[in-house]
C-alpha positions in Angstrom: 25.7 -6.8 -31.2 26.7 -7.7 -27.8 29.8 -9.3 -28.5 30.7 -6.3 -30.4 29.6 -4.3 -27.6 31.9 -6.8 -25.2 35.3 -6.2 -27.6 34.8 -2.7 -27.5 34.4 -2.6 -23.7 37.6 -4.6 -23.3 39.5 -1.9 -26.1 38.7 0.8 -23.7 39.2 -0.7 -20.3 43.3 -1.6 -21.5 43.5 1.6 -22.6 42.1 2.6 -19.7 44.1 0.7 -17.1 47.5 1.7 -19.1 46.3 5.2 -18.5 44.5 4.7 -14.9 46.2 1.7 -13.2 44.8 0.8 -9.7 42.1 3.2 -10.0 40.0 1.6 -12.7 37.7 -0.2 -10.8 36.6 2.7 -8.2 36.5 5.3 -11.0 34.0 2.6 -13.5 31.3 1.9 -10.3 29.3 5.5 -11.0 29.3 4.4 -14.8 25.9 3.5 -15.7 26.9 0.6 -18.4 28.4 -1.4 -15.6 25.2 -1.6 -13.2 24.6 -4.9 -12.5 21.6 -6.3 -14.1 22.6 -10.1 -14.5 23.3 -12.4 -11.9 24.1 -15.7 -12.1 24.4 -18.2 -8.8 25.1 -22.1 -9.2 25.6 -24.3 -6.7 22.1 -23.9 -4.9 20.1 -26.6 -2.9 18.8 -25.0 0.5 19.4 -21.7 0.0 17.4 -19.6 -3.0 19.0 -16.9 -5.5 17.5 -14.0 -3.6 19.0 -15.3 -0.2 22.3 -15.0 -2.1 21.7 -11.7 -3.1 19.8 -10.6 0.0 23.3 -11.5 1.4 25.7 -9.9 -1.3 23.3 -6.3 -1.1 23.0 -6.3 -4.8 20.4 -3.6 -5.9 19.5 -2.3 -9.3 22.5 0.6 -8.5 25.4 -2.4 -7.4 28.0 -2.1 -10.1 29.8 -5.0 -11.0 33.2 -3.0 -10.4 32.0 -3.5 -6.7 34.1 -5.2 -4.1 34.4 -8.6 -4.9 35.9 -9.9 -1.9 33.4 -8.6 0.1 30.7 -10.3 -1.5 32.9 -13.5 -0.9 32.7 -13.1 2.3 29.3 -11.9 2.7 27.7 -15.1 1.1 30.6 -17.2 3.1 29.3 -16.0 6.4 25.9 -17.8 5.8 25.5 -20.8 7.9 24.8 -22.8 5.1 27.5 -21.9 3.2 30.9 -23.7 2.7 33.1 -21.8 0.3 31.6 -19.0 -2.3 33.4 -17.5 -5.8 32.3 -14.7 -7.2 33.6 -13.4 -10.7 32.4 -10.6 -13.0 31.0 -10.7 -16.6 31.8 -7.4 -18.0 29.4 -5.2 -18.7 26.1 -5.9 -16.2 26.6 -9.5 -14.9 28.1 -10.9 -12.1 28.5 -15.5 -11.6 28.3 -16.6 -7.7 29.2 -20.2 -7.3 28.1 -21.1 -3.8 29.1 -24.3 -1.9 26.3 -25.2 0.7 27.0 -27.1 3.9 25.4 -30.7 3.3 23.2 -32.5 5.7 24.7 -35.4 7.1 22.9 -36.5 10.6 19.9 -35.2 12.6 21.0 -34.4 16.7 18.6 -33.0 19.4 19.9 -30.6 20.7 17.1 -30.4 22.5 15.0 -30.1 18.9 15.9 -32.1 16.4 18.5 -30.0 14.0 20.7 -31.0 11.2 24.2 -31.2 11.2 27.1 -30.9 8.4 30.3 -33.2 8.2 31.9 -30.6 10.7 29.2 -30.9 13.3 28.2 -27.5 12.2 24.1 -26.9 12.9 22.1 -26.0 10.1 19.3 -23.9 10.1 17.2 -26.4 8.6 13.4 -27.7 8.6 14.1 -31.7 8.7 10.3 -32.0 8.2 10.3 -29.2 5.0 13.3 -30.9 3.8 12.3 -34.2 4.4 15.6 -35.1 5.6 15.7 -39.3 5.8 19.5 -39.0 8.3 20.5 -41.4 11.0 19.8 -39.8 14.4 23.5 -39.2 15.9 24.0 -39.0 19.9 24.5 -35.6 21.1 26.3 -36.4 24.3 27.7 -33.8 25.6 25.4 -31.3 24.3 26.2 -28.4 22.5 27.0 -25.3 24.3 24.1 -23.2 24.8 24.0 -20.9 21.3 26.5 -22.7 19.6 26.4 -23.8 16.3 29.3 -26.1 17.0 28.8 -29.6 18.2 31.1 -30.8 20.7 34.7 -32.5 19.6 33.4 -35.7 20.4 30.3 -35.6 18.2 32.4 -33.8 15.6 34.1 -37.0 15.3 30.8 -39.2 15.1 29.0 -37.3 12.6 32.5 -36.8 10.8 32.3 -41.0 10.8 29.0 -40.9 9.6 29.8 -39.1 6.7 32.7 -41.1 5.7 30.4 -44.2 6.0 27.8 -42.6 3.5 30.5 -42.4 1.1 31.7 -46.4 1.5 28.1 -47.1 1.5 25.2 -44.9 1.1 22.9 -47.8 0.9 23.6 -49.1 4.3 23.8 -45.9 5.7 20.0 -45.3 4.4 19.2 -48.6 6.5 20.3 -46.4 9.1 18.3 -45.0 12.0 20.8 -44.2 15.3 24.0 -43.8 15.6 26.3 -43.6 19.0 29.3 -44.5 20.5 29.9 -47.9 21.3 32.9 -49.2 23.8 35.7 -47.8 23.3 36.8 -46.3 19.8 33.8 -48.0 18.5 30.6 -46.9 16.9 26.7 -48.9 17.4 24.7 -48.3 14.1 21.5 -49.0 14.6 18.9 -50.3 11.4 15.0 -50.2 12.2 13.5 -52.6 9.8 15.2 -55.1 10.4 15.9 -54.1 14.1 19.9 -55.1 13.9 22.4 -53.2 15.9 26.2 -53.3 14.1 29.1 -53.0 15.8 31.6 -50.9 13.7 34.8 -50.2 14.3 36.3 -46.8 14.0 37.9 -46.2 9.8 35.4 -49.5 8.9 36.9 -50.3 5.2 33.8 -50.8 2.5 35.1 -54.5 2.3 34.4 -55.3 5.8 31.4 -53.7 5.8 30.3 -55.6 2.9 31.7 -58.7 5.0 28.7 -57.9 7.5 26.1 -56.8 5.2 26.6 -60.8 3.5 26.8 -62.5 6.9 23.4 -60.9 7.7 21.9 -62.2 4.6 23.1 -65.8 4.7 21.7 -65.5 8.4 18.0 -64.3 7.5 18.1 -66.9 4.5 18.0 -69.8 6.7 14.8 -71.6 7.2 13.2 -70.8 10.4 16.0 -68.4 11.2 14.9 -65.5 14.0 16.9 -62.1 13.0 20.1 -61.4 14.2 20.0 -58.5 17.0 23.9 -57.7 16.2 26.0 -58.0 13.7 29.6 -57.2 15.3 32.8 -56.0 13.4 35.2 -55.0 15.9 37.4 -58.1 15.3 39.8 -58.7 12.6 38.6 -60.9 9.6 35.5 -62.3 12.3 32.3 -61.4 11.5 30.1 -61.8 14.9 26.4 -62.8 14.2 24.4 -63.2 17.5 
């Protein structure tokens, strides 16, 4: 019955639009067969299905001959939003696919507060969430009511991101991470307490280079545990 009801909803809406044109839409939102009553949102991690809507102001009388782009932008504008698509199901239903901004690093800013791959702050619990993310340095600080980081930490937590993607597993290990000297970066594990030495655009092969120096150095008899494994040099892998 309802895909009958669907082909005879299209029949009438080209005839219609040849009849119509442009006006369509505004002259269908007062028709009570197009109220929205079905709404779909995918994409969801953080945020909840009525925060979406909350956003969106979709109420029992929202047709879904509404103004699309404005619900775009609407859910767009929350901070933990990315990118948002919105597209209509003719009659009563409406599909939001939402893009969140993902967790990457923790700062403190004073507080403790998560950040996204853009050094965006999120407006996150990391104890609700139980967010398990390095601790980035937040040197210079952000400006006061900003929710952008600083250029220079922008580029850290941009690094850090691009190392969870060569390795999430090391970055797990992970606990601090801050500038080194120069164009470098410290990473810091806590069990074992090693400090690497990384070099800015690391490749996953020389990372893995470290990660096996560090195990044939524990493996030894009697072997203390390396305090820092360095990277900075070309094919040399520093274990002191």
């Amino acid at each position: 019955m309802r895909r009958e009801l669907r082909v005879l909803l299209a029949t009438v809406l080209f005839g219609a639009a040849w009849t119509w044109g442009g006006q369509l839409p505004r002259a269908l939102e007062d028709v009570e067969a197009f109220r929205v009553k079905n709404v779909e949102v995918h994409g969801l991690h953080f945020l909840s299905r009525a925060d979406v809507l909350e956003a969106m102001g979709i109420t029992s009388q929202s047709s879904v001959w509404g103004d699309v782009d404005a619900w775009v932008e609407a859910v767009t504008d929350m901070p933990m939003v990315r990118f948002a698509k919105v597209e209509r199901r003719v009659p009563d239903g409406l599909v939001v696919f939402v893009t969140e901004r993902r967790p990457v690093a923790l700062v403190p800013t004073p507080t403790i507060e998560p950040v996204d791959m853009d050094g965006v702050l999120l407006p996150l619990d990391p104890a609700k969430h139980r967010l398990d993310l390095p601790l980035v340095e937040a040197d210079p600080p952000p400006a006061e009511g900003s929710l952008l980081l600083p250029k220079r930490i922008r580029l850290l937590v941009g690094e850090v991101d691009r190392l969870m993607s060569v390795d999430t597993a090391f970055l797990q290990m992970v606990s601090e991470v801050r500038w080194g000297e120069g164009h470098t970066l410290v990473a810091r594990w806590a069990q074992p307490d090693v400090e690497f030495l990384l070099p800015f655009g690391l490749s996953p092969e020389r990372l893995q280079e470290g990660l096996e120096a560090l195990g044939h150095a524990m493996s030894r008899p009697e072997s203390e545990v390396p305090e820092i494994v360095d990277l900075r040099f070309a094919d040399l892998v520093v274990v002191r």
